[in-house]
N, C-alpha and C positions, 0 to 999 in steps of 0.2 A: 734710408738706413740700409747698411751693405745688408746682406742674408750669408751664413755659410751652409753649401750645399751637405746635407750626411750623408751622401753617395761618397763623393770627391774632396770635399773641405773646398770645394772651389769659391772663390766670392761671387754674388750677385746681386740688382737691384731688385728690391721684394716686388717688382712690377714685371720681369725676367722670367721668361716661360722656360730658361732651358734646364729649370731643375724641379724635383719630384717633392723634396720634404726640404725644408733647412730651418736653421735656429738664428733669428736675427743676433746681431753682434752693435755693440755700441761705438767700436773702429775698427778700424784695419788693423791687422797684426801686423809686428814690426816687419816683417819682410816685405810688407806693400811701401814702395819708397817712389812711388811714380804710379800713373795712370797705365802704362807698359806692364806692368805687371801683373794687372787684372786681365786674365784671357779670354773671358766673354765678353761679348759685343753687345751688351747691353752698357756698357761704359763708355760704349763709342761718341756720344755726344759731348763728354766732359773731355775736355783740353788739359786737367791736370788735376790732383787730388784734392787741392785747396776749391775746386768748380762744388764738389761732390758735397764736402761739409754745409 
C-alpha cells in the first residue's frame, strides 16, 4: 500500500525508511501514470504500476 509522506506529499512503500510520518493512501493520485513518476527508490524493483497493485 503506497504511503503519502506529510513532510513532501511524496509517495512511498510503508516498508521505505526515507520518510518520518505519512498517511497510508488506498492509490495513487491521478498524476501517478507510470512507475517514472514515483521519485524514491523504494519503487525501484517494480517494472511498472500494474507490478505495485
Amino acid at each position: 500500500m503506497p504511503v503519502m509522506s506529510s513532510d513532501d506529499f511524496s509517495l512511498h512503500r510503508e516498508d521505505c525508511g526515507e520518510f518520518d510520518d505519512g498517511m497510508p493512501i488506498s492509490s495513487f493520485p491521478d498524476e501517478v501514470s507510470s512507475i517514472e513518476d514515483l521519485d524514491c527508490e523504494c519503487w525501484s524493483e517494480f517494472g511498472s504500476l500494474t507490478e505495485v497493485s
